[in-house]
Residue frames as qw, qx, qy, qz and C-alpha x, y, z in Angstrom:
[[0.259, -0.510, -0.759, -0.312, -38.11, 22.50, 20.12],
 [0.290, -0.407, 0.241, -0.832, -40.12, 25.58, 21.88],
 [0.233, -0.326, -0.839, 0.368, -41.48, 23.95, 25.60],
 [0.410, -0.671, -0.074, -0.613, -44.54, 25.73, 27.31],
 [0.020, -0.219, 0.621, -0.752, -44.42, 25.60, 31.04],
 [0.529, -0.396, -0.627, -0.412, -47.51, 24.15, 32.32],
 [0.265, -0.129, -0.767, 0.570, -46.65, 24.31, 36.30],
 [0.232, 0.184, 0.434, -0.851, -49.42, 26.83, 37.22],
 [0.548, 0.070, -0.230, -0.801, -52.23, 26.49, 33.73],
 [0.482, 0.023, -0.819, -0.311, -52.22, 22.45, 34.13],
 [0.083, 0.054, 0.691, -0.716, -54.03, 22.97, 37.53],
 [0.456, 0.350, 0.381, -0.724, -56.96, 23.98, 35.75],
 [0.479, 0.077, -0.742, -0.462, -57.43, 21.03, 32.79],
 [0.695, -0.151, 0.504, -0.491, -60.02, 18.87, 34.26],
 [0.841, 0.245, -0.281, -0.393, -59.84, 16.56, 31.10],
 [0.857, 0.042, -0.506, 0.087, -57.58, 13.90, 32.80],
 [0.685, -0.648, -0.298, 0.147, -56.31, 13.30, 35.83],
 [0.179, 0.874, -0.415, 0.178, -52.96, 14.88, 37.38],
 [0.501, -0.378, 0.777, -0.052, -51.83, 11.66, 38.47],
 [0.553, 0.310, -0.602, -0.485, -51.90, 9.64, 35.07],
 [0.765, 0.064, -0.639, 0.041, -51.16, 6.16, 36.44],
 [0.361, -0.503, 0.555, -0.555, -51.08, 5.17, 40.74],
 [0.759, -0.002, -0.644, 0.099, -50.04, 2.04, 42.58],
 [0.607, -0.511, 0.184, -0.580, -50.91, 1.45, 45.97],
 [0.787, -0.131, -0.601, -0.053, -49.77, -1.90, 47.58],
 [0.567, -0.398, -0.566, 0.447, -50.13, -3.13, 51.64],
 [0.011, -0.767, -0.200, -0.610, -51.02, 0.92, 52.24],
 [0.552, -0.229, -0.685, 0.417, -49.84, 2.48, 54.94],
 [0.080, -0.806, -0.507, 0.295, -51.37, 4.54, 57.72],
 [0.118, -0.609, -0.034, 0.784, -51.97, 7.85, 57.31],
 [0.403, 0.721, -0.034, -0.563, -52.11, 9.92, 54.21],
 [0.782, 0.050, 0.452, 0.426, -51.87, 6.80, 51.68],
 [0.453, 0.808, 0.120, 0.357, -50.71, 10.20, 48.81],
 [0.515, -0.727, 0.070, 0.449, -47.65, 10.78, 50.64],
 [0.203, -0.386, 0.417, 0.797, -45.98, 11.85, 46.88],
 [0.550, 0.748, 0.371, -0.020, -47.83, 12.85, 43.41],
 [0.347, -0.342, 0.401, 0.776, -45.80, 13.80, 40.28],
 [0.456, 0.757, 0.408, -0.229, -47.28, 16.09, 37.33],
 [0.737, 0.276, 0.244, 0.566, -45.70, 17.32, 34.32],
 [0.305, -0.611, 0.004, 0.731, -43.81, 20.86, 33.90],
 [0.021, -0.636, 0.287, 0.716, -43.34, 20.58, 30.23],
 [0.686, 0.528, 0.486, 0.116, -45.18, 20.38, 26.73],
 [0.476, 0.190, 0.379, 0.771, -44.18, 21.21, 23.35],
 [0.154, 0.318, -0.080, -0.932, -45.46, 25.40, 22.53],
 [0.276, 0.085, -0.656, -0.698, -47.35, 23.21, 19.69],
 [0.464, -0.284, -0.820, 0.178, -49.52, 20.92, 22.29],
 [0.024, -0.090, -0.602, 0.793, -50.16, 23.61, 24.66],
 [0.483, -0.238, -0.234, -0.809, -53.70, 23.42, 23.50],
 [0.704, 0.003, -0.640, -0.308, -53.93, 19.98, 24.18],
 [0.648, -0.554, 0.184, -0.489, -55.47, 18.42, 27.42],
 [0.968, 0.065, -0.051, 0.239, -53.43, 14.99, 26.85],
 [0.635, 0.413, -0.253, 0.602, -50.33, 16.76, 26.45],
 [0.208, 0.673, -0.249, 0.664, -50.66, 18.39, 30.12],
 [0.691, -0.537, 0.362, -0.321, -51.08, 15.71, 31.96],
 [0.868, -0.171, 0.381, 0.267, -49.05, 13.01, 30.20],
 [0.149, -0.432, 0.550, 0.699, -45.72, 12.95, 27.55],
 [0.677, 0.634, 0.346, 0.140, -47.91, 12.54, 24.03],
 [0.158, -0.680, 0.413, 0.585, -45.61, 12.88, 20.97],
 [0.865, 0.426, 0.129, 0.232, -44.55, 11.87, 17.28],
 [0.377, -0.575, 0.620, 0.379, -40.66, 11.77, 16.98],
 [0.705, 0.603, -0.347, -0.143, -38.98, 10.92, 13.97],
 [0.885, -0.327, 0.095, 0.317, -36.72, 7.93, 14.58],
 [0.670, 0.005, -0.168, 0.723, -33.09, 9.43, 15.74],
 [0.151, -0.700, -0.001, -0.698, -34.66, 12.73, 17.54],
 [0.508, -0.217, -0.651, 0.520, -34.19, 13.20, 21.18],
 [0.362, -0.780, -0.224, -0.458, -36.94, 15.22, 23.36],
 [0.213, 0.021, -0.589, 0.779, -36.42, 16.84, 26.97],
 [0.155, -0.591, -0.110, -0.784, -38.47, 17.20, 29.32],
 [0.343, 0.107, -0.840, 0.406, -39.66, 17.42, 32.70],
 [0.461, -0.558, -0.684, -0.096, -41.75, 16.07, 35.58],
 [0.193, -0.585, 0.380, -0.691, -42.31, 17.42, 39.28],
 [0.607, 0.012, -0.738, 0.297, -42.10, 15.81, 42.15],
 [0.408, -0.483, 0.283, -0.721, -44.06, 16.81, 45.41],
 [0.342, -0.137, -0.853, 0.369, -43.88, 15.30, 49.08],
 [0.469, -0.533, -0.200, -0.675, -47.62, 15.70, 49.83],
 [0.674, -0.605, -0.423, -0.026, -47.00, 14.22, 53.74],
 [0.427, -0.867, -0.103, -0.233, -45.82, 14.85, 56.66],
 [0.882, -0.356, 0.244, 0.189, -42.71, 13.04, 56.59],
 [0.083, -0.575, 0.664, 0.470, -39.12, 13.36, 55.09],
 [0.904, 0.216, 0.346, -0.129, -39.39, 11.05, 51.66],
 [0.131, -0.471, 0.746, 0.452, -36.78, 9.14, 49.66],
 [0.703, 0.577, 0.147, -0.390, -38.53, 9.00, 46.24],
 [0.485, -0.123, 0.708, 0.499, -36.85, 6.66, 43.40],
 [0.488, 0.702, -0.064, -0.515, -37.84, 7.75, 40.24],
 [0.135, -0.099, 0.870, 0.464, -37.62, 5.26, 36.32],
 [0.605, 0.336, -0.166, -0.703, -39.33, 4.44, 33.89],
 [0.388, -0.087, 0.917, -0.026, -41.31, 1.14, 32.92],
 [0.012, -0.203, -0.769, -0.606, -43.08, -0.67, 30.33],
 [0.422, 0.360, 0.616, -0.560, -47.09, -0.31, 29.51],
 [0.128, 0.023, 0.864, 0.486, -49.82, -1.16, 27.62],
 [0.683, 0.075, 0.024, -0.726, -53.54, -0.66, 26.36],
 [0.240, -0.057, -0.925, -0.288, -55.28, -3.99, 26.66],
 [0.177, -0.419, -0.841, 0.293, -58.73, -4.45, 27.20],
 [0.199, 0.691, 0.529, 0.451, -59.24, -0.93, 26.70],
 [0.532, -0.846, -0.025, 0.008, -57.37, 0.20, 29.46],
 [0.436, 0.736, -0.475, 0.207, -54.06, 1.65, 29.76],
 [0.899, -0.435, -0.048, 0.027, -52.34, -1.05, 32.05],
 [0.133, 0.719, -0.650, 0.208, -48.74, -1.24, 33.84],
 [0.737, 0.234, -0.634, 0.032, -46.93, -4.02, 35.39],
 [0.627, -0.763, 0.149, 0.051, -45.78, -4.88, 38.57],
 [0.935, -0.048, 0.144, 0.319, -42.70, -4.05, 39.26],
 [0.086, -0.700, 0.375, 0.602, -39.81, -2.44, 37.42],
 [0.703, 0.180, 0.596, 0.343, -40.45, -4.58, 34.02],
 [0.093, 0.592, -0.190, -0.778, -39.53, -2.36, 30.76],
 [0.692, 0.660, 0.291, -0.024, -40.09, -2.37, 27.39],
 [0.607, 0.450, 0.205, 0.622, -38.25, -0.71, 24.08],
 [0.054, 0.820, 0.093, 0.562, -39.61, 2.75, 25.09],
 [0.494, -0.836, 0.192, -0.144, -38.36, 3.06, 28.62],
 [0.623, 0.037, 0.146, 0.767, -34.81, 1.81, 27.06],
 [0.326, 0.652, 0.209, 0.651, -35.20, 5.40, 25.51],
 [0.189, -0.872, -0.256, -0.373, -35.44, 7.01, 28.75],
 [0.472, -0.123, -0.441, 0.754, -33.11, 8.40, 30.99],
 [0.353, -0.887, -0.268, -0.130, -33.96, 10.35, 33.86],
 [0.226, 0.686, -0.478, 0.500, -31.45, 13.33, 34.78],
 [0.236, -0.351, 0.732, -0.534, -31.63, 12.16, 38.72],
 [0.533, -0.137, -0.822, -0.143, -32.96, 8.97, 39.87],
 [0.534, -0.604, -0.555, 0.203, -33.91, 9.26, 43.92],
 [0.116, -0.462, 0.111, -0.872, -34.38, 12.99, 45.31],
 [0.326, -0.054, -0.557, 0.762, -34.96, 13.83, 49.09],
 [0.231, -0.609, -0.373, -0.661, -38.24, 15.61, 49.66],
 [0.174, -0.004, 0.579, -0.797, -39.28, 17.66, 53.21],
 [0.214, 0.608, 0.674, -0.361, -42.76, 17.82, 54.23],
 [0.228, 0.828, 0.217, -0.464, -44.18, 19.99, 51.13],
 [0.145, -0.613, 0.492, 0.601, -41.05, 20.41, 49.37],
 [0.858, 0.446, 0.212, -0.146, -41.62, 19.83, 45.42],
 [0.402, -0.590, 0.475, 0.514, -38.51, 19.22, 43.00],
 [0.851, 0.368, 0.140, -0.347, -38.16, 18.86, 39.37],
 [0.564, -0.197, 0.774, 0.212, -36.49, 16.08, 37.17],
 [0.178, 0.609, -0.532, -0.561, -35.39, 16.07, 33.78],
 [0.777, 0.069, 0.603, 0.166, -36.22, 13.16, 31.21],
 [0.145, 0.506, -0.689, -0.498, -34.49, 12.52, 28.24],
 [0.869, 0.226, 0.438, -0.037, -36.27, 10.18, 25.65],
 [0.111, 0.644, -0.660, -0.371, -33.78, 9.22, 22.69],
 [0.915, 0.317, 0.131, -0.214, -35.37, 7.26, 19.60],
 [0.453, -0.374, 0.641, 0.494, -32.76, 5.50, 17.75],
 [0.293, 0.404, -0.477, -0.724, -32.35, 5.93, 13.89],
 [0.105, -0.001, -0.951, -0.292, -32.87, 2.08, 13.67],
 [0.434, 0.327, 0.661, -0.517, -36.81, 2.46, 15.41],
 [0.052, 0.299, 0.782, 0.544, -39.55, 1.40, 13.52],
 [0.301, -0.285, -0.111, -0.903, -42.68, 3.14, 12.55],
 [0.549, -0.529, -0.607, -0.223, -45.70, 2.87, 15.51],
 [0.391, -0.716, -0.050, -0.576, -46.90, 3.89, 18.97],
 [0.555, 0.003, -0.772, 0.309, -45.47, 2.61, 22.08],
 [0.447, -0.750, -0.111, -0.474, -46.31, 3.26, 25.46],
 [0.678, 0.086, -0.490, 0.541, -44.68, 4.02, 29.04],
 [0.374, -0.912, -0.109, -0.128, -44.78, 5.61, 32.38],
 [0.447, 0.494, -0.427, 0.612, -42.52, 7.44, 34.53],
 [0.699, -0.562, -0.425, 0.123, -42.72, 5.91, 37.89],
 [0.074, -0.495, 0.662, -0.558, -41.73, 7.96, 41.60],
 [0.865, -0.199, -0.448, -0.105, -41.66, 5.60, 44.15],
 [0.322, -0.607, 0.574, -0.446, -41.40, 5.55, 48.10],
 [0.787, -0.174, -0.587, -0.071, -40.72, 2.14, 49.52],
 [0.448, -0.654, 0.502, -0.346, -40.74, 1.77, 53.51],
 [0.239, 0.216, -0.917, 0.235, -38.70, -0.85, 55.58],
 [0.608, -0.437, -0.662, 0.028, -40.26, -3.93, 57.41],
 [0.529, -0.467, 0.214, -0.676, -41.72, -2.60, 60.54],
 [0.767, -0.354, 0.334, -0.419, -41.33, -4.68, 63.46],
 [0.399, -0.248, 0.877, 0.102, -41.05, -8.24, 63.27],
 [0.751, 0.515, 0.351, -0.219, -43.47, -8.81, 60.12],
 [0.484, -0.040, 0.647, 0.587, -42.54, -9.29, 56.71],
 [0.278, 0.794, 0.536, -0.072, -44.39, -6.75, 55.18],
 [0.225, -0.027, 0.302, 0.926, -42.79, -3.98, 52.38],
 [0.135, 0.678, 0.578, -0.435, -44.79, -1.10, 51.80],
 [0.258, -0.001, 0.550, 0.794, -44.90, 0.56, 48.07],
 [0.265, 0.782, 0.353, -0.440, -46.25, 3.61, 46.98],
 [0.421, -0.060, 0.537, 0.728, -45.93, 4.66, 43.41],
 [0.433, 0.771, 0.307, -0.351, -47.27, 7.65, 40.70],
 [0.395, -0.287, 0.525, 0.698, -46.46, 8.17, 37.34],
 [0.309, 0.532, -0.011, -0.788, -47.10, 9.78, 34.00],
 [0.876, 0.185, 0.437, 0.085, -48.24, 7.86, 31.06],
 [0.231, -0.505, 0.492, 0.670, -45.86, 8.43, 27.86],
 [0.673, 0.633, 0.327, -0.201, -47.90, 8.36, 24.52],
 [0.087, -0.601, 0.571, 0.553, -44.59, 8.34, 22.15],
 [0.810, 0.370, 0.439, 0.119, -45.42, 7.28, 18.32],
 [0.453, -0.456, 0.612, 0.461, -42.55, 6.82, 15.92],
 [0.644, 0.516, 0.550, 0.126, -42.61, 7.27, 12.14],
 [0.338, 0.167, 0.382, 0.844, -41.60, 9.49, 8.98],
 [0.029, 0.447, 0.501, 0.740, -43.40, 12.45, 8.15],
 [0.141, -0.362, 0.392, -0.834, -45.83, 14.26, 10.21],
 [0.319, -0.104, 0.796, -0.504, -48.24, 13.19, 13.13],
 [0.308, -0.304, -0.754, -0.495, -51.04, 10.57, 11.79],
 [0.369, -0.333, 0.043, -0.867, -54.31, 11.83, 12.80],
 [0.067, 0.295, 0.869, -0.391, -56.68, 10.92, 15.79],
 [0.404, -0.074, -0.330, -0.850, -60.17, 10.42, 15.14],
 [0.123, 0.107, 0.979, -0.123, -62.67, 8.13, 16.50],
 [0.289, -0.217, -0.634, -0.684, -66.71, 7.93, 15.77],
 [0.298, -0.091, 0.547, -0.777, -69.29, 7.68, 18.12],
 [0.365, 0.090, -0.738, -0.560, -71.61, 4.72, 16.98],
 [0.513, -0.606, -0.583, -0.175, -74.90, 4.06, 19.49],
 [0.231, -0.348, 0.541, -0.730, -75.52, 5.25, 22.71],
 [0.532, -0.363, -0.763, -0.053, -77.64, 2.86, 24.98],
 [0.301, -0.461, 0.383, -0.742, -79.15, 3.70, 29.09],
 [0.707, -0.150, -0.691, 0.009, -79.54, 1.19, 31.80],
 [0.626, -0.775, -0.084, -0.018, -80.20, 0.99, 35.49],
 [0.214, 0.677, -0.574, 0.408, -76.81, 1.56, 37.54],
 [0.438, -0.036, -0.750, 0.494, -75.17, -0.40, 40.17],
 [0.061, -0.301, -0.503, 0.808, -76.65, 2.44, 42.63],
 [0.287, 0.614, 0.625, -0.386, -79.80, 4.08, 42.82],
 [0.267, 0.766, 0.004, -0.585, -78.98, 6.41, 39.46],
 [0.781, 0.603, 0.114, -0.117, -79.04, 5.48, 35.64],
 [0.334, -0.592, 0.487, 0.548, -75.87, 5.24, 33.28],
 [0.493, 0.774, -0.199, -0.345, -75.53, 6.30, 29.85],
 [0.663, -0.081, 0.608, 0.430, -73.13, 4.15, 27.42],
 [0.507, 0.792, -0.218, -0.261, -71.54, 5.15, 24.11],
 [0.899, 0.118, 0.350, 0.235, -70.06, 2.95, 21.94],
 [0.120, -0.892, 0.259, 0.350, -67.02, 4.37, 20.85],
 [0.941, 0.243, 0.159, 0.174, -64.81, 3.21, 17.74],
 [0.080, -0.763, 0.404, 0.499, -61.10, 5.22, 16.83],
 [0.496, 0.802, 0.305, -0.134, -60.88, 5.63, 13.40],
 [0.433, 0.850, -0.296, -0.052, -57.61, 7.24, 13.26],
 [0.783, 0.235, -0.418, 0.396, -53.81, 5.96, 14.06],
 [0.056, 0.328, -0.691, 0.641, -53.45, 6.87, 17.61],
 [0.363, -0.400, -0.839, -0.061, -54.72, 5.71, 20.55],
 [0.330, -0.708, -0.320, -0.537, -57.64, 7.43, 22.79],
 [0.186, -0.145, -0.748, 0.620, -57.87, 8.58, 26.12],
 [0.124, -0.670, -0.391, -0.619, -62.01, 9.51, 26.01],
 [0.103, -0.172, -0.277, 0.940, -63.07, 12.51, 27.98],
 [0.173, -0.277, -0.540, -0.776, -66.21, 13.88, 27.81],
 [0.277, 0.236, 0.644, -0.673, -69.90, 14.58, 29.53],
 [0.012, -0.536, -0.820, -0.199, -73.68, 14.04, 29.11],
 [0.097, 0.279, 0.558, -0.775, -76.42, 16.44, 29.28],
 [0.105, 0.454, 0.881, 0.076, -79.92, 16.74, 29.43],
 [0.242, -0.166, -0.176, -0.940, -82.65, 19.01, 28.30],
 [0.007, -0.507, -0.860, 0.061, -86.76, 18.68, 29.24],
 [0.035, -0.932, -0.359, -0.035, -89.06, 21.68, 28.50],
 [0.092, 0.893, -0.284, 0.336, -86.92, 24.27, 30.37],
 [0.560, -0.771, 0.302, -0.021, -85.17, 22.30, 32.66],
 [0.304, 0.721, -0.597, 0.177, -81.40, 21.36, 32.40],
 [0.828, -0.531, 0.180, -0.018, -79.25, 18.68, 34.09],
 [0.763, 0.060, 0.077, 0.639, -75.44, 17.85, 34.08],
 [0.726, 0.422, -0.536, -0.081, -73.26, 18.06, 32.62],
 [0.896, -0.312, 0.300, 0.096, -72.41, 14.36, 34.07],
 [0.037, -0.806, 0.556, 0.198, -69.01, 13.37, 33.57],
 [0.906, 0.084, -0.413, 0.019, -67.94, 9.85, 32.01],
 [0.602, -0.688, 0.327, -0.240, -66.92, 7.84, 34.93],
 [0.935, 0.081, 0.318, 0.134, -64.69, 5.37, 33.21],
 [0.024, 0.828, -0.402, -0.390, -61.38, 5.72, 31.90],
 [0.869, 0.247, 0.398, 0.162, -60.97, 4.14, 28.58],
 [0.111, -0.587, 0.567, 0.568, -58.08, 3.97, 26.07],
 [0.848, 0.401, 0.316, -0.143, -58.74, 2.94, 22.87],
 [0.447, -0.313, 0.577, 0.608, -56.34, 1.39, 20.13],
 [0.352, 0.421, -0.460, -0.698, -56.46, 2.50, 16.59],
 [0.377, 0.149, -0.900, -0.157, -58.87, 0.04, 14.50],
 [0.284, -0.061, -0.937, 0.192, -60.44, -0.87, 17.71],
 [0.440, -0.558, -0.376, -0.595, -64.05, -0.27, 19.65],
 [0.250, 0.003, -0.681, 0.688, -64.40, 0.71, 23.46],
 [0.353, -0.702, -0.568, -0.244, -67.72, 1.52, 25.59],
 [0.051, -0.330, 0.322, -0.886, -68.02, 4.95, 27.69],
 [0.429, -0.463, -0.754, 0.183, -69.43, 4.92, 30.44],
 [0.056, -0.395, -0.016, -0.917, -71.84, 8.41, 32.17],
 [0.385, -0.523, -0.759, 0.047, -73.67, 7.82, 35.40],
 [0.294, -0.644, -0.494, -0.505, -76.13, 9.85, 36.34],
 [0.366, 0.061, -0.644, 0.669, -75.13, 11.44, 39.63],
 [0.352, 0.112, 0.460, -0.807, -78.85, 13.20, 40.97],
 [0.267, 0.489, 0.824, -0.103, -82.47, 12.04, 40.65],
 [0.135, 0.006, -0.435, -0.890, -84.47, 13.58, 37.69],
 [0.687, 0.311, 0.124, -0.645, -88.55, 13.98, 36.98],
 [0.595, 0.290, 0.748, 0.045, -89.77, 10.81, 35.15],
 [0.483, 0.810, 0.084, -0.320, -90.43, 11.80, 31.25],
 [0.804, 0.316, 0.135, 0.485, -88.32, 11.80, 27.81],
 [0.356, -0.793, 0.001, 0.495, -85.39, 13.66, 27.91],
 [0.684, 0.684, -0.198, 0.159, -83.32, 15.06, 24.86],
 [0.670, -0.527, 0.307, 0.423, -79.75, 13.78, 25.83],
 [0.526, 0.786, -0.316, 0.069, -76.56, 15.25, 24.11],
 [0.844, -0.181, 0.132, 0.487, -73.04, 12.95, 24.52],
 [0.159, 0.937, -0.305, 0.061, -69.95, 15.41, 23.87],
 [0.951, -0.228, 0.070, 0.198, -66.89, 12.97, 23.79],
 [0.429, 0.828, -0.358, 0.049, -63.38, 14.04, 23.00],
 [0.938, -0.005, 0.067, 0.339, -59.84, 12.88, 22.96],
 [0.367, -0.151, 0.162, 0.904, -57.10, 15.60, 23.19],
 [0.062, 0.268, -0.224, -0.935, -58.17, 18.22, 21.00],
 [0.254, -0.162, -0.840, -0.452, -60.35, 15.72, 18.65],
 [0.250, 0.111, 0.791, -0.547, -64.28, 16.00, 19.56],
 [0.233, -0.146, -0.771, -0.574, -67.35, 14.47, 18.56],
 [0.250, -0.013, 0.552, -0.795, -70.96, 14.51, 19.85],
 [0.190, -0.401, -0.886, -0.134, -74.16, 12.19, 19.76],
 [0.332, -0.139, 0.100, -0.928, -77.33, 13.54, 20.15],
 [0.480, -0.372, -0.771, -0.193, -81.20, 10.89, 21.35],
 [0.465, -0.495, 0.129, -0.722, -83.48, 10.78, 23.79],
 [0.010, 0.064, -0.903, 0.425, -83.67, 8.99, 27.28],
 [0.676, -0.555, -0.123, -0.468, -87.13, 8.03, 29.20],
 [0.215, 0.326, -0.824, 0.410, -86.72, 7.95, 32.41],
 [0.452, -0.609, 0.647, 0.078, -86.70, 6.07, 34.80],
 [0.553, 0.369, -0.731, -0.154, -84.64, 3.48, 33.24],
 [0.805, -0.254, 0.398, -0.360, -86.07, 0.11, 34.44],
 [0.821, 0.246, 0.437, 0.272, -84.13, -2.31, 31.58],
 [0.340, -0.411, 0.347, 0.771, -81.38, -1.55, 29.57],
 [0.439, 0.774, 0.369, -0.268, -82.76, 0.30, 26.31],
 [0.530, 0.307, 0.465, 0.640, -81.41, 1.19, 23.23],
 [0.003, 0.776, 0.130, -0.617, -81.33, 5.33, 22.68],
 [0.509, 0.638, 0.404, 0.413, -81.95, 6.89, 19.15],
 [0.522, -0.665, 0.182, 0.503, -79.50, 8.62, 18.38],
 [0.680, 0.588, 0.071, 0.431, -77.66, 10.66, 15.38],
 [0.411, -0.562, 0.128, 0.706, -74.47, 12.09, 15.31],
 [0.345, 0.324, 0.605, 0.641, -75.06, 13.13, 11.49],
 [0.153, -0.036, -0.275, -0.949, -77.06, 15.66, 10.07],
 [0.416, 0.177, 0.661, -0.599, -80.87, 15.51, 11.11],
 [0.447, 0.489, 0.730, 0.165, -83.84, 13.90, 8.78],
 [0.138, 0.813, 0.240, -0.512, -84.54, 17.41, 7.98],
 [0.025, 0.796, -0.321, -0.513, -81.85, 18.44, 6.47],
 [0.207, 0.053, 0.923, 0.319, -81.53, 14.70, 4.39],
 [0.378, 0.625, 0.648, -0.215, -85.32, 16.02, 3.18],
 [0.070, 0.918, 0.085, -0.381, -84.29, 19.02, 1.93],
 [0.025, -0.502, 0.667, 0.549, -81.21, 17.93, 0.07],
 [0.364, 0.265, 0.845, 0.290, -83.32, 14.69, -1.56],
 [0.389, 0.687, 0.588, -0.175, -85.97, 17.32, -2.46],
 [0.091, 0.836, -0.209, -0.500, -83.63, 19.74, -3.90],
 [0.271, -0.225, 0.851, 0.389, -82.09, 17.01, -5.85],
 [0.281, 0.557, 0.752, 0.213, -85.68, 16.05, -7.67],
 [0.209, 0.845, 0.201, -0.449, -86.26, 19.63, -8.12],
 [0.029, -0.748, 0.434, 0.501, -83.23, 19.86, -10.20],
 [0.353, 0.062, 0.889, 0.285, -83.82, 16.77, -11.87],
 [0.266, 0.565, 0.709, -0.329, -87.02, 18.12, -12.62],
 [0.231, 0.822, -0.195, -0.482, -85.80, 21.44, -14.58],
 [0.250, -0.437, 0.742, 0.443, -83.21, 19.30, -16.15],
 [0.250, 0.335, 0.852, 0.314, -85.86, 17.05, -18.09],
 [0.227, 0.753, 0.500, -0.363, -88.01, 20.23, -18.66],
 [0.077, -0.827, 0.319, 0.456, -85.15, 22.01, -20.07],
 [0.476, -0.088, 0.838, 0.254, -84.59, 18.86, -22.43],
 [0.398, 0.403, 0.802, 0.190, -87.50, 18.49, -23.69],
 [0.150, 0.892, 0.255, -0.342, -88.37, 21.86, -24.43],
 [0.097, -0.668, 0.543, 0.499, -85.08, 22.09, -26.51],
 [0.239, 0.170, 0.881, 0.371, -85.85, 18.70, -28.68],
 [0.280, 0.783, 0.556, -0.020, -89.64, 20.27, -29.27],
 [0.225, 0.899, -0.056, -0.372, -88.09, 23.60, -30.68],
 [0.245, -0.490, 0.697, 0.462, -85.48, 21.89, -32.29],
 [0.334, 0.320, 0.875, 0.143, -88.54, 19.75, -34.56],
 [0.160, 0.887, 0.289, -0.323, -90.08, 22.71, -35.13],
 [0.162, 0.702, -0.442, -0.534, -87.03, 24.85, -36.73],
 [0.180, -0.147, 0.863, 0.449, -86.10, 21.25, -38.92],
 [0.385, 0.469, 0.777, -0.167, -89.96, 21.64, -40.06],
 [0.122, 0.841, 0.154, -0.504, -89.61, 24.74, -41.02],
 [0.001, -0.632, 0.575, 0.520, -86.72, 24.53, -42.95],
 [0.126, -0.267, 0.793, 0.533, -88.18, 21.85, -44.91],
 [0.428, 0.748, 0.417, -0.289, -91.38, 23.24, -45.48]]
């Protein structure tokens, strides 16, 4: 299977993070990002895709066996002994969620990592081989999994206190005959309401449509007369499961003139995007319902109903004008 490199281009995807997944517990001083691990390698076929260059997204036939691999960077100041495995996860709620712990699943049986705990200086990055390996006997569907580094310090002093940092990548791996089933999703209201803080926040109701699941991505932006704003980013990281319905979130990050605005939404998933179009008034004082089409505008629904009665129209001219000469010649002939 042809790999792309990604170590220098995946610097410059903004569409998801470069830390997929991050655990934080009893922090300790200093720089609590004392390690961060990003990915090295996507398939040649993926290397469009903004999902595939910050986490592992695949479709495997069951009994195929992928390579690839992560990096590893000690971002402090300190020598670090970094453990490195893989553990279970899930999308519930609409959110892609891990465990505490080391708990696993089916899919992180499938992984082996070429080195388990690597040595990092101050700076020093390294990288690290996984191996995922479906068996022949898997069934057909989507699973999910991260690939965890992980510094743990010793008790300090006389307390009882363990300190645990951890990053990792998520693993989008879906399992099945034939080729990849498609991702799609629909975009199905938009809405605006005050925010928590002193600026507004867009919602989009969001539904996926196809047979994977979502990470959405995506921005707002506004028009008035001549003047522009955004694009705002969605500030909310939702995962959606095939089948199922998830709400974006887009808050408003500066203060705007009072008036209606035209607002475009511009959502996407990997490669897959889709875009809502309505209008705001601001300020938003009460949450409000925004009119909205992602379809084809009234216009163009005028123009096709009117072309349709036009053509009806010829069609019964073109009748009747054929039965009235046709009464005519059978008159003739039996004059």
């Amino acid at each position: 299977m042809l790999l792309a490199s990604i170590a220098l281009v995946a610097l410059g995807v903004p569409a998801a993070p470069a830390v997929a997944v991050r655990e934080q517990r009893h922090e300790p001083a200093g720089d609590p990002a004392a390690i961060s691990i990003r990915m090295l390698d996507i398939p040649a076929s993926r290397a469009e895709d903004p999902r595939a260059r910050v986490y592992i997204v695949d479709h495997l036939r069951p009994g195929t066996t992928i390579n690839r691999r992560v990096e590893v960077h000690n971002t402090s100041g300190d020598e670090q002994k970094v453990e490195l495995y893989a553990g279970a996860a899930s999308v519930e709620n609409n959110a892609f969620t891990v465990p505490d712990g080391r708990a696993g699943n089916e899919l992180s049986k499938w992984i082996r990592l070429r080195t388990t705990k690597v040595e990092l200086a101050p700076g020093e990055r390294k990288p690290v081989g996984v191996d995922i390996a479906v068996p022949r006997s898997a069934s057909k569907g989507e699973r999910y999994g991260a690939i965890w580094a992980q510094v743990t310090s010793a008790t300090k002093g006389t307390g009882n206190v363990t300190q645990v940092h951890r990053v990792g990548v998520r693993v989008y791996l879906d399992i099945g005959p034939g080729g990849e089933p498609p991702t799609d999703f629909r975009i199905e209201g938009l809405a605006a309401q005050p925010g928590t803080g002193e600026f507004p926040v867009v919602t989009a109701k969001v539904t996926n449509t196809g047979e994977r699941a979502l990470d959405m991505t995506g921005h707002l932006s506004l028009s008035k007369e001549a003047v522009r704003a955004g694009p705002f980013k969605v500030t909310n990281g939702v995962t959606i499961l095939p089948g199922q319905s998830g709400q974006v979130r887009i808050e408003m990050n500066q203060a705007l003139p009072a008036g209606v605005w035209d607002a475009r939404v511009l959502l996407a998933s990997g490669t897959v995007q889709r875009t809502a179009d309505g209008r705001i008034t601001l300020p938003v004082a009460a949450p409000m319902v925004v009119k909205a089409s992602t379809g084809p505008g009234w216009l163009v629904y005028s123009l096709g109903a009117a072309t349709a009665l036009l053509v009806l129209v010829a069609l019964a001219v073109w009748y009747f004008t054929r039965r009235q000469r046709a009464g005519i010649a059978r008159g003739r002939r039996l004059a």
